[in-house]
TORFIMAR-471062 format. One record per residue: residue in three letters; x, z, y of N, C-alpha, C, O in turn. Coordinates in steps of 0.2 Angstrom, whole numbers, plus 2048, in hexadecimal, padded with zeros to 3 digits. Each point is the difference from the previous one (the first is absolute). Layout:
<rs>
ALAXZYXZYXZYXZY;...
</rs>
This chain:
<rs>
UNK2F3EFC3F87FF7FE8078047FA8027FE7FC805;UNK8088027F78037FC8027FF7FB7FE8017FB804;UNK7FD8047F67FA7FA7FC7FB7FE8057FE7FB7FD;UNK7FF8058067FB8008058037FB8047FD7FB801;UNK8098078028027FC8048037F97FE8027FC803;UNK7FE8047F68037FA7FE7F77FC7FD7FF7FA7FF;UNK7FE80B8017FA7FA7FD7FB7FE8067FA7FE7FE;UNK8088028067FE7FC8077FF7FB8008057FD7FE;UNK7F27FE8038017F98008037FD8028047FD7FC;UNK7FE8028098047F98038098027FE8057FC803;UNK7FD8097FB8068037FC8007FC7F98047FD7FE;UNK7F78047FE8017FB7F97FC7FB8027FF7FD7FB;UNK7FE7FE80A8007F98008057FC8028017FA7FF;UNK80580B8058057FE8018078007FA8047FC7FF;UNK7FB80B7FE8027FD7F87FF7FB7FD8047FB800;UNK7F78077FD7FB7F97FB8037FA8058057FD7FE;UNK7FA8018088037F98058087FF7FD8027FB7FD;UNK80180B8048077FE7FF8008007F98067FD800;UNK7F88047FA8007FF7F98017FA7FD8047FE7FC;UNK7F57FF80A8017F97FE8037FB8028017FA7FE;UNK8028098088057FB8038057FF7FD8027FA800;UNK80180C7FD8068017FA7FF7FB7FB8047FC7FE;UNK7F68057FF7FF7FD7FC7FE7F88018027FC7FB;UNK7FB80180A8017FA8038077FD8018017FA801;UNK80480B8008057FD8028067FE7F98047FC800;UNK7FA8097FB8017FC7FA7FF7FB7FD8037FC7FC;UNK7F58038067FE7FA7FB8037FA8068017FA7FF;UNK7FF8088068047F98058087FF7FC8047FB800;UNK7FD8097FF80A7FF7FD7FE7FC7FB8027FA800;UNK7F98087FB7FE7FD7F98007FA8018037FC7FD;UNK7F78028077FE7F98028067FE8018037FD7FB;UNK80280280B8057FD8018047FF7FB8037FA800;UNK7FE80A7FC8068027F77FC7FA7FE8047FD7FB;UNK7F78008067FC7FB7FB8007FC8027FB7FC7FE;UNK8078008097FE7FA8028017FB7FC7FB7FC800;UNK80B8027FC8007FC7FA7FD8017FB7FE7FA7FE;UNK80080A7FF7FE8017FB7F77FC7FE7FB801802;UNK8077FC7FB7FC7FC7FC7F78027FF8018067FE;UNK7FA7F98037FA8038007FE8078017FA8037FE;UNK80D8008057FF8078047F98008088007FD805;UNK7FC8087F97FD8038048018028058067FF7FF;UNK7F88038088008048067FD8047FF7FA8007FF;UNK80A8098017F9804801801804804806800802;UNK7F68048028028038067F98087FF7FE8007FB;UNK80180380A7FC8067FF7F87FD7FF7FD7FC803;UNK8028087F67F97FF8007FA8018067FF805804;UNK7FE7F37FC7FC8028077FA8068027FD802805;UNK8027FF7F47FB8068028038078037FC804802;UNK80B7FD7FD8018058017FF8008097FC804802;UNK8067FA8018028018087F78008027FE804804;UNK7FD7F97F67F68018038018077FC7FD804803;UNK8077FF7F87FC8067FF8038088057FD805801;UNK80A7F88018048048077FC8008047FE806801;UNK7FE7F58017FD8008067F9806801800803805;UNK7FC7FC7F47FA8027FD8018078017FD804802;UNK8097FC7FB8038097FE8018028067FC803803;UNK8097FC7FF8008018087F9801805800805804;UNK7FC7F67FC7FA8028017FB8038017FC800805;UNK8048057F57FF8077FD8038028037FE801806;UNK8078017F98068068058018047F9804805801;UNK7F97FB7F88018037F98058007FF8027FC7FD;UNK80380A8058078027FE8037FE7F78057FE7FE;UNK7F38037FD8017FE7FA7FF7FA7FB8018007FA;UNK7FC7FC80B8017F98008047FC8008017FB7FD;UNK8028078098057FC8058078027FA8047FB7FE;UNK7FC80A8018078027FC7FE7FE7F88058017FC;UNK7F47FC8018027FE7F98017F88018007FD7FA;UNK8007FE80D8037FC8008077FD7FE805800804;UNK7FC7FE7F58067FC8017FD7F77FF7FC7FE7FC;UNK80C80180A8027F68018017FF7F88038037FC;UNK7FA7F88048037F97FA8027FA8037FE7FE805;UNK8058017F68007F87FF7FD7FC7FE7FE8017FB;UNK8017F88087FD7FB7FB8027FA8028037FF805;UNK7FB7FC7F68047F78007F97FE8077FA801800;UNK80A7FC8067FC7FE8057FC7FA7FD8047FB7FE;UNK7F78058027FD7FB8007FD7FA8057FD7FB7FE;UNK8058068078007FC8068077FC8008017FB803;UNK8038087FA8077FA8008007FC7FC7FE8017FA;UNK8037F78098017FC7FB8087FD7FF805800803;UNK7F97FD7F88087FB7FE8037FC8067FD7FC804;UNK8088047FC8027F98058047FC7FC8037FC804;UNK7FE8047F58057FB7FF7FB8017F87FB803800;UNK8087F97FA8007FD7FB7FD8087FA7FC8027FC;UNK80D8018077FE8047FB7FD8077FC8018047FC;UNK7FA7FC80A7F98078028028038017FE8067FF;UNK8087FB8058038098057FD7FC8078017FB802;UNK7FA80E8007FE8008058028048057FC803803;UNK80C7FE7FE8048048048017F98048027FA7FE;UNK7FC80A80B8057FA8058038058037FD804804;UNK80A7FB7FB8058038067FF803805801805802;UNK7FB7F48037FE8038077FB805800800805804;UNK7FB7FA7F77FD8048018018087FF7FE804804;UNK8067FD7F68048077FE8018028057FE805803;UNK8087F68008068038077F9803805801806801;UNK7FB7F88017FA8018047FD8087FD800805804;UNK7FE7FB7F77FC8057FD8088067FE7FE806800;UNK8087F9800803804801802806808801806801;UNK8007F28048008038057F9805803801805802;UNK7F87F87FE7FC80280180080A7FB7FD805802;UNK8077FA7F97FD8057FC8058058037FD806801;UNK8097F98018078028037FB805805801806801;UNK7FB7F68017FC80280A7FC8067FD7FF805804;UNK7FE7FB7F77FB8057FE8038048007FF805804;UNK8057FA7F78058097FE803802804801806800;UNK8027F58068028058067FA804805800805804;UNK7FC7F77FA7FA8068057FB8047FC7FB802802;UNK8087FF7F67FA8047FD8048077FF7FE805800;UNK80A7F78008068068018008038057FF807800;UNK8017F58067FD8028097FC8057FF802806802;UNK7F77FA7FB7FA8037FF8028077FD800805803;UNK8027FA7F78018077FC8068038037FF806801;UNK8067F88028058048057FD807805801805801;UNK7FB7F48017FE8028077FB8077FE800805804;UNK7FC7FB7F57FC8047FE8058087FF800806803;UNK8057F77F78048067FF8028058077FF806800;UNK8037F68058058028057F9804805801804804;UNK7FB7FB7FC7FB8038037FD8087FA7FD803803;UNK8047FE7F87FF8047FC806805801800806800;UNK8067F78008068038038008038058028067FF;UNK7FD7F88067FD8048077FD8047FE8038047FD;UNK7F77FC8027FA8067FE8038077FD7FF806801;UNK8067F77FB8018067FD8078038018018067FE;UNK8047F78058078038047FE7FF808804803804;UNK7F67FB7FF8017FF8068057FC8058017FF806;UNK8028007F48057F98048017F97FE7FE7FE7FA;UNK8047FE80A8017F97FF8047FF7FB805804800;UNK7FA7F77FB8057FF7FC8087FE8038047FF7FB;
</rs>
């Protein structure tokens, strides 16, 4: 019974969302670890994962949505700014970290908010 309650679509879209933010949030560390480095890449969350969240989500298929996992990949839309083919720009990290900051507090906000309502339901009191 209590499996049920956790395989709720918009309960694993907001998983799988925060998955990826975690994991977004690493490859922005990485990228920054590499701004000097010499013919280093940018990679950041593979773009199809967030089209196939959406798709899965969609559906509302509780087992779709849960065999979603985020990757990685070398962004292809960065280019070099300098000589040496690293395609990390600072400002941009700093940007793509705060924005990433905003997500996971509202995906965190979201999944909270779900617990703390499932908590009521079953003690009948506020958290």
């Amino acid at each position: 019974m209590i499996e049920a309650l956790f395989n709720q679509p918009n309960y694993l879209m907001a998983k799988k969302a925060l998955d990826a933010v975690v994991l977004r949030e690493g490859a922005i560390a990485n990228n920054i670890a590499n701004l000097e480095t010499p013919g280093y890449k940018r990679v950041d969350l593979a773009p199809s994962f967030e089209t196939e969240l959406e798709r899965a989500t969609a559906s509302r298929d509780p087992q779709q949505i849960s065999t979603l996992q985020p990757t990685l990949a070398v962004d292809t839309t960065a280019v070099p700014s300098s000589r040496d083919g690293n395609t990390v720009h600072l400002e941009n990290e700093l940007m793509q970290m705060n924005q990433n900051a905003m997500t996971h507090a509202l995906e965190t906000q979201l999944i909270s908010g779900m617990l703390s309502r499932m908590q009521m339901a079953i003690t009948g009191k506020d958290a």
